[in-house]
N, C-alpha and C positions, 0 to 999 in steps of 0.2 A: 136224207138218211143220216147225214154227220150229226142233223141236228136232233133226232131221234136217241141217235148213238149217247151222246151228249147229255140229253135230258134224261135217259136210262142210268148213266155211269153218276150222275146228281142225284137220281137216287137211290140206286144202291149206297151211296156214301151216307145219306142223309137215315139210311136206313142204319150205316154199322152205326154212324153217330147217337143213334136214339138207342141202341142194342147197347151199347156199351157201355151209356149212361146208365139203362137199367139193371145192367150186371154191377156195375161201380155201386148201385144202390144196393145191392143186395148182400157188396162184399162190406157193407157198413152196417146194416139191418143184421148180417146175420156175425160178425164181427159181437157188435152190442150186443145181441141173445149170447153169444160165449159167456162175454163177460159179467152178462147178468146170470147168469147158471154158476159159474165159477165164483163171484162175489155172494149168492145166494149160501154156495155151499162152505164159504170162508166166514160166512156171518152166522151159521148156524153152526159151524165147528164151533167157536172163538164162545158162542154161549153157552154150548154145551158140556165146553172144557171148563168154563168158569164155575158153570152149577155143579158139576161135579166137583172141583176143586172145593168149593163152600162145603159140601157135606161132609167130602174128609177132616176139614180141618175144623170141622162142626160135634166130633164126633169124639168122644172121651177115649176109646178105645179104639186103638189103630189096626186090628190085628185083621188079618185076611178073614176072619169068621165074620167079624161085625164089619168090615168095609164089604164083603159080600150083602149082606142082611140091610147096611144103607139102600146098598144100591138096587133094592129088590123095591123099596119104597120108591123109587124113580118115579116119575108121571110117564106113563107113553106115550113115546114122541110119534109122529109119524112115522108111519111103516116103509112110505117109499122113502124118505130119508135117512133112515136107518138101515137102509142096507149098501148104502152108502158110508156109513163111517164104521169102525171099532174103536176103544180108546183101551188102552192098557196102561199099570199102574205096577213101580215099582217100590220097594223097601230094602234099600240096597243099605240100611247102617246097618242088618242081621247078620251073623256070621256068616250065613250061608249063602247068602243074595240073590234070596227068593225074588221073584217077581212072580206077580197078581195080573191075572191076564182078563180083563172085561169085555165079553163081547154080548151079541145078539142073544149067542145060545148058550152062553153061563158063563163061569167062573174057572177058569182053569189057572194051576199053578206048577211052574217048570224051573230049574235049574239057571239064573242066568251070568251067563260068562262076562258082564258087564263090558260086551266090547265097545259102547258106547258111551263111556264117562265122560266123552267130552263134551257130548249134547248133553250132560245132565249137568254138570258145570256151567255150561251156557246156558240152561235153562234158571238155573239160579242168581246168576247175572242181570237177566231181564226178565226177571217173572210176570206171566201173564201177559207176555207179549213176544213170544218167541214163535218164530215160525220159520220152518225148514222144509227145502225143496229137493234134498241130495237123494236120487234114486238109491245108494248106497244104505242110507239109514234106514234098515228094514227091521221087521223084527218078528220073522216067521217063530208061531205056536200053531200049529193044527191051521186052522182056517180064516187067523189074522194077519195078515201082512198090510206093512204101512209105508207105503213107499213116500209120501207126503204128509204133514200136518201138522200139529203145533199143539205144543207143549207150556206146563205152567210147573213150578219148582211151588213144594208144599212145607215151607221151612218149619212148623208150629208144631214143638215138644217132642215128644220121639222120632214120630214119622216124620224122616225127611227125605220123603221119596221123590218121584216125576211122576205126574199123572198124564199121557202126549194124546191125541186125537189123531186117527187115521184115516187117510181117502182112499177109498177103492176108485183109483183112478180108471177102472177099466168099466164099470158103470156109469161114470161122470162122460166117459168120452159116448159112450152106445148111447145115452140119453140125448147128448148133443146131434150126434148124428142122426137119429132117430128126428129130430125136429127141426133139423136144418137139409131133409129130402128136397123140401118144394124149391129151396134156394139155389141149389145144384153148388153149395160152397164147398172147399174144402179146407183143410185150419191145420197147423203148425202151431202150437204152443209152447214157449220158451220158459228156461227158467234163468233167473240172473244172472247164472255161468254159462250162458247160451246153448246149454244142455234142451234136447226136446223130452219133454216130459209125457207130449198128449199128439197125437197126429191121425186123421182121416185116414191115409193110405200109409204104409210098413214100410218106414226108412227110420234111420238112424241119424243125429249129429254128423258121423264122419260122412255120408253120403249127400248131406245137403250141399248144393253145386253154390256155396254163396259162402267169401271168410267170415269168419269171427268178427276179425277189425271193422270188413263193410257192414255185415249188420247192426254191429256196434255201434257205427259211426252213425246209419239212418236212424234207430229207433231212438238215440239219443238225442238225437238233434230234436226230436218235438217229442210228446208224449202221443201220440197217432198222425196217420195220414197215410197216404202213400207214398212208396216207394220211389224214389228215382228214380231206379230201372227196374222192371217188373224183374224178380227171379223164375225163371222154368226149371222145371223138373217134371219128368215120368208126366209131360203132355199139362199141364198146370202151372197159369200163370199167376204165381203169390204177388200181390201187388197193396193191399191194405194188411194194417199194423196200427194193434193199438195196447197202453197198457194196463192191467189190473189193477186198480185202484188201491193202495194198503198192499199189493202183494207182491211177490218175486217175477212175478209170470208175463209174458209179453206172446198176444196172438197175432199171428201170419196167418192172413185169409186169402184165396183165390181160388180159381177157375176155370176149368178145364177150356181147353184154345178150338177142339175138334168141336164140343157143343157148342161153342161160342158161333160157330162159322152155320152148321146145320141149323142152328135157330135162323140166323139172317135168311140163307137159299130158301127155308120151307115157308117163312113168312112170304115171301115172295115168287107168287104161283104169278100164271101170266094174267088172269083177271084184274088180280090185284094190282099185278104192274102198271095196267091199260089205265086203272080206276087213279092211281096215283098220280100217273102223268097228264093223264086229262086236269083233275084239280092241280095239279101243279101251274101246267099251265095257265087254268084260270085265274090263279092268284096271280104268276106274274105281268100279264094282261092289266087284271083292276089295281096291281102296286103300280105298275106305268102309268095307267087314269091317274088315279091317286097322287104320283109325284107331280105331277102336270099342275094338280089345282092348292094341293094341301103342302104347307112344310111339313119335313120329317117329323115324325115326333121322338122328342131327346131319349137320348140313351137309357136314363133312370126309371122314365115309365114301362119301357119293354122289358127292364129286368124286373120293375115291381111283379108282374106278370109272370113272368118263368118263374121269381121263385115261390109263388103259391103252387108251384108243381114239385118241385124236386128239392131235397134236403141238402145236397150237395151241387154246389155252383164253380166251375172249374173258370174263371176269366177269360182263359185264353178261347172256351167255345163261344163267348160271346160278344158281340162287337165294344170294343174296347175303349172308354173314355180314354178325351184327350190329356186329363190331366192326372198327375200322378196323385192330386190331394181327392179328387172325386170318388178313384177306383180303394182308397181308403177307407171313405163311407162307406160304397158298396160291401166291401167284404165285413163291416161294421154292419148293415143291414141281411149280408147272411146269415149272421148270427142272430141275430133275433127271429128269423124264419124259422133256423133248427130248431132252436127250445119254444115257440110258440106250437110246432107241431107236438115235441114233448109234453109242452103242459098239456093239450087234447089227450093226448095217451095217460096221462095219470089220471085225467077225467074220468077218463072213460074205464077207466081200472077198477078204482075207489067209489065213485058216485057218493061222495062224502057229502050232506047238507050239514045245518050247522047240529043238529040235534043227534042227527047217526054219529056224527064223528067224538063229541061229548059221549054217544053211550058206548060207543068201543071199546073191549073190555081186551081180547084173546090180540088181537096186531096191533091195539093201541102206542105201543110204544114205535115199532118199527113203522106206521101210518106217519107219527108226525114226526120222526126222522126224515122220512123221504120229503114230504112237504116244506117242512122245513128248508131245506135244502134244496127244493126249487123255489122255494120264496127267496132263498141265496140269490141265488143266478139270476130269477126275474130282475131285483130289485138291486144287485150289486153290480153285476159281470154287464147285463142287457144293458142295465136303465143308464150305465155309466158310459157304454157304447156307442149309444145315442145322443148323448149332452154333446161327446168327443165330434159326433158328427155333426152335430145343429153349430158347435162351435169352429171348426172346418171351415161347415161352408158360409158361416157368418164371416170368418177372416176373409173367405175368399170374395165374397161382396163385396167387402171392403178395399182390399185391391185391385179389383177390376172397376172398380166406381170411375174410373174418368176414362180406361177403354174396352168399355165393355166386348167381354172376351166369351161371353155366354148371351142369348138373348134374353130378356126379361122375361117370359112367359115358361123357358124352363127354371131359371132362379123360383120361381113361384111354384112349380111342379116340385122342385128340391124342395123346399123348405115346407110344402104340406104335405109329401111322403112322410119325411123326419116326425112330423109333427102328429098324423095319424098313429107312428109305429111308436113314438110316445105314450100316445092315449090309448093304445093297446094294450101296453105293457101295464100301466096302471088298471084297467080295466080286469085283466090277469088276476092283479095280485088284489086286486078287491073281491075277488073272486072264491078267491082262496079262501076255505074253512082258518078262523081263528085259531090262536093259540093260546087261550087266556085258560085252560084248565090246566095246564101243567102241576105236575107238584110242585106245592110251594118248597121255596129256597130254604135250608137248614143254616143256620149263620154262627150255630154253637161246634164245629167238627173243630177241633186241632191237626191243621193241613201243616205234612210237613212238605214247604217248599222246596228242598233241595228234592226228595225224590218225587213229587209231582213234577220239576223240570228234568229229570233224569228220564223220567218214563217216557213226557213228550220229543224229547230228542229221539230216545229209541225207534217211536214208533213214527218219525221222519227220519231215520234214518235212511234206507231206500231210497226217496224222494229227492234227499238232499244229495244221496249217491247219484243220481240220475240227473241230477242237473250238475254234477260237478259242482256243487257247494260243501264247501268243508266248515263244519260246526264246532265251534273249539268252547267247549265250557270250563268255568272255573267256577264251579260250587263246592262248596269247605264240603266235606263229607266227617267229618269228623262231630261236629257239630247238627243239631236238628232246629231249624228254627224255623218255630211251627207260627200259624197264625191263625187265631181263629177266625173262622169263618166257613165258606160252602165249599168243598174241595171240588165238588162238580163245577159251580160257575169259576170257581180259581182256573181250574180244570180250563175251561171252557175259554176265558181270555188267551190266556198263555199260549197255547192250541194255536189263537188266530194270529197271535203278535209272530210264534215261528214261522207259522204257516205262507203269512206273509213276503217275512223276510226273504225263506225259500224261493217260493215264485216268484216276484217282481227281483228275482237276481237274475243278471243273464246269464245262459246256459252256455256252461264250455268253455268259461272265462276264469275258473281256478279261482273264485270270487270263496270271503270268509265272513263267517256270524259268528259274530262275538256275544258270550252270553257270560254274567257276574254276577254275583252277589257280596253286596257289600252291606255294613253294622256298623252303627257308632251310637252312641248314647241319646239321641233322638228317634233312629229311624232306622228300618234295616229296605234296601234298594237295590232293583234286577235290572238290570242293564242289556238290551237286546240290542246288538249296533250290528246291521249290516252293509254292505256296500251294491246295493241293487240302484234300482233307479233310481228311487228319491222320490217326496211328494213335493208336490208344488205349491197347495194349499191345504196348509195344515187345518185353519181354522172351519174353510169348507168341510174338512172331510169331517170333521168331528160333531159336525152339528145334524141333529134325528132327521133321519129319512122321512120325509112327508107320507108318504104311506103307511108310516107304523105309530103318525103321531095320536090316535084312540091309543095304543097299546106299550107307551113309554112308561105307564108305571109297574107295568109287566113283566118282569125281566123272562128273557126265550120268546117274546113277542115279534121280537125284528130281526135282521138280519144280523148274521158273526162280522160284522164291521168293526172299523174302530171305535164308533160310536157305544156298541153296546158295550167295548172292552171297558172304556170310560164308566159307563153306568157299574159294572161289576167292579172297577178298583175304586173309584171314589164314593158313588152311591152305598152300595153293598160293604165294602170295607172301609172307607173312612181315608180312602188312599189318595194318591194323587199321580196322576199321568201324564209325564209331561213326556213331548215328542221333538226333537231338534231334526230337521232332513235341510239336507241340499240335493236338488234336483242334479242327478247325473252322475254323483258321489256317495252315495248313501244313506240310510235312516238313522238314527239312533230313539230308541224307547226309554225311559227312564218310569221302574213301577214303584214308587215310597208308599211304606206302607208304618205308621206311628210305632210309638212303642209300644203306646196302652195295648194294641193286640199282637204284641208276641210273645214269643215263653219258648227261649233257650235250654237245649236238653245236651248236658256236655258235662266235662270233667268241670271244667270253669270255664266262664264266661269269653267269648274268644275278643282280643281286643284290635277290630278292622277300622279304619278309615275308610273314611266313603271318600 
């Protein structure tokens, strides 16, 4: 009977274990749909504010007659998405400080008290990249209110008004809920002042049972995961956190502890029980055969196997390599499970062959965005994952060579798992529709550099907030020194050279990027010096990804590496890249770029040493 008792109490546990894994799956599945809804409706704010902004400032006459009469030419957007935004539009230099109110159902014009100058002050500060989360900044007319959204400053000839985009956050949340039923999640959405903006059940900030400081402290330390300690509240237990990419917003997902418990008991009728423990028993019967004639088989092969099941792998459920450099792989190998399931899910979304994706006209640009961008992660984040691991456990080969600490027939299991998830990864990205139709690169634009790096800081600013990196620039602003060439691919280097810096700094460390610009009668040169981790091998990292080498005279064919940054300043502009790092201490970038392409816009010539 003990042993009945026994085998019963084994599996109820083995029962919450599999229950819990698959709620843990869902608060991550359904986490992601947030933030794919939320990023969806930030990406189609941010184009909409833009196209509107181009018309006004398109448009000879600014006056509320003729910026109604643009915006009647609009193209119709979609319907379900437009009842989700309004945008309103102000002319605050008139004596009177009318503002122009744009919504769904027309054009309305009211009286405004301008209590808001200071967002419109900011908004000209960082034009066409501003974006505000303060529930305070509202701006009731009849049937617009905007408690969230982002605003663009319209500086050109008379009109120098704000044009801001609104969310009806109370549609954004009933959508989500509506399609997060089957999940049984519930969500907590934060905004950078740990204010809640968005929540499944009616609580407030002051009622959430968890400080400032603690959640502060979690969500900063990584950019998602779980919790520490699960927080409860009103029977829910918040335990995943992840953050909006580009935005203010951080979501807390969980679920209810009463359903959690009634799923377990109703799985487990008595049939079921009888059925469970009989095969139980028979498994551990033929594992006793089994140990008698077979050796164990190693740790690597039984996880290869779980994780073709499940996206998230928690170590401590699973038996535990003896070495600290092994269980390194491993979590190096669950990383390539997530996105290998990922890239199935864009498959299966897109069905892009090489000729459909060529004739895509209407998503074309947002299609090879997203691709793009897991061609990133295949070929960057993965493929780099794996080398770190093949080299691991080559070192560790190498030290175990005289007492062998491993037997040789798993050394052999390692090294052709690695080597499989290798040939997978390339497999992947050969998979992947090309990039060779892009539009071709413009090399005639006059980019002014100080506010292309003005903008890129702005739009890491957040990021850098969040990691505790502090970005100090020293660009003449007085001065414009423009360069010709493609202000997208300029754009497009610079991007990765921050981008970088940011993330490989450690987080919580009070670490600083340094950013310069310096002139002298040869050359004018940007200086990115951080103090992150440092590369190890410079000249490795800069030489073409084997997988993009059909597509290296291509520029936007490979991945935002340092490699393509190379192809963009030296190739494209005539420049030169040089990179100095010490591992452990920090990077430094150095971008020269001649004289022949620049042209100084100032009182006179400013006279810097480099």
């Amino acid at each position: 009977m003990g042993i009945c008792s026994l085998l019963v109490s084994l599996l109820l546990y083995q029962s919450y274990l599999q229950k819990k894994e698959q709620l843990d799956e869902n608060l991550v599945v359904g986490a992601n749909h947030i933030q794919r809804i939320f990023d969806e409706s930030f990406n189609y704010a941010s184009g909409l504010v833009s196209y509107l902004g181009n018309i006004i400032l398109s448009q000879p006459d600014t006056s509320p007659t003729a910026i109604k009469d643009a915006f009647q030419n609009v193209p119709s957007f979609s319907s379900e998405r437009m009842e989700l935004f309004s945008w309103s539009l102000f002319d605050w230099i008139n004596a009177h400080d009318i503002m122009t109110v744009s919504t769904r159902h027309g054009i309305l014009q009211k009286q405004n008290p301008m209590s808001h100058r200071s967002y419109v002050q900011q908004a000209h500060k960082q034009p066409w990249n501003l974006l505000f989360s303060d529930p305070t900044i509202g701006i009731p007319s009849g049937q617009l209110v905007i408690p969230a959204g982002m605003g663009i400053a319209l500086p050109k000839g008379r009109y120098l008004g704000t044009i801001s985009m609104g969310f009806d956050i109370l549609k954004i949340i009933s959508k989500i809920d509506a399609s997060n039923k089957g999940l049984g999640i519930s969500y907590v959405v934060f905004n950078d002042h740990l204010k809640i903006v968005a929540s499944s059940i009616n609580i407030t900030s002051s009622d959430f049972p968890i400080s400032y400081a603690q959640l502060t402290q979690e969500i900063q330390a990584r950019p998602s995961g779980f919790l520490n300690r699960p927080v409860s509240f009103k029977g829910i237990n918040y335990q995943y956190f992840t953050h909006i990419s580009n935005t203010p917003f951080t979501i807390l997902t969980g679920y209810s502890r009463s359903s959690f418990y009634d799923i377990i008991w109703n799985d487990l009728n008595f049939l079921g029980m009888m059925s469970a423990l009989f095969v139980f028993m028979v498994i551990l019967v033929v594992l006793a055969i089994v140990r008698l004639f077979i050796k164990p088989i190693h740790e690597i092969v039984l996880l290869s196997h779980r994780l073709e099941h499940t996206e998230k792998i928690r170590l401590l459920n699973i038996p535990r390599p003896q070495s600290k450099e092994l269980r390194t792989i491993i979590k190096k190998l669950v990383r390539l499970h997530v996105y290998k399931r990922l890239y199935r899910q864009y498959r299966s979304l897109y069905h892009l062959s090489q000729e459909e994706y060529k004739r895509s006209e209407c998503d074309s640009t947002h299609t090879k965005y997203e691709l793009v961008q897991l061609r990133h992660i295949l070929a960057h984040d993965i493929k780099t994952s794996i080398n770190q691991a093949q080299h691991t456990h080559k070192t560790l080969l190498q030290d175990s060579s005289d007492a062998s600490s491993e037997p040789d027939q798993n050394n052999a299991q390692i090294s052709l798992y690695l080597q499989k998830a290798s040939e997978a990864v390339d497999s992947m990205l050969s998979s992947l529709p090309s990039h060779t139709d892009f539009t071709p690169v413009k090399l005639d634009e006059s980019v002014d550099i100080g506010e292309l790096l003005r903008d890129i800081i702005g739009l890491h600013s957040s990021y850098a907030k969040l990691k505790n990196v502090q970005i100090i620039p020293d660009i003449d602003s007085e001065y414009k020194y423009l360069v010709s060439g493609s202000r997208q691919e300029l754009f497009r280097a610079f991007d990765q050279l921050i981008t970088n810096a940011i993330k490989f700094s450690p987080s919580h460390a009070n670490k600083r990027i340094w950013i310069n610009s310096h002139i002298n009668d040869r050359q004018m040169s940007i200086l990115i010096r951080d103090e992150g981790y440092g590369i190890e091998n410079i000249e490795e990292t800069l030489k073409p990804p084997q997988h993009f080498a059909a597509h290296i005279s291509t520029l936007g064919a490979s991945s935002y590496g340092l490699y393509n940054v190379k192809l963009i300043i030296e190739t494209l502009h005539q420049g030169v890249l040089d990179i100095e790092s010490t591992p452990g201490k920090g990077t430094t970038v150095f971008c020269h770029f001649p004289r022949s392409r620049l042209k100084i816009s100032g009182s006179s010539s400013p006279q810097r040493e480099e």
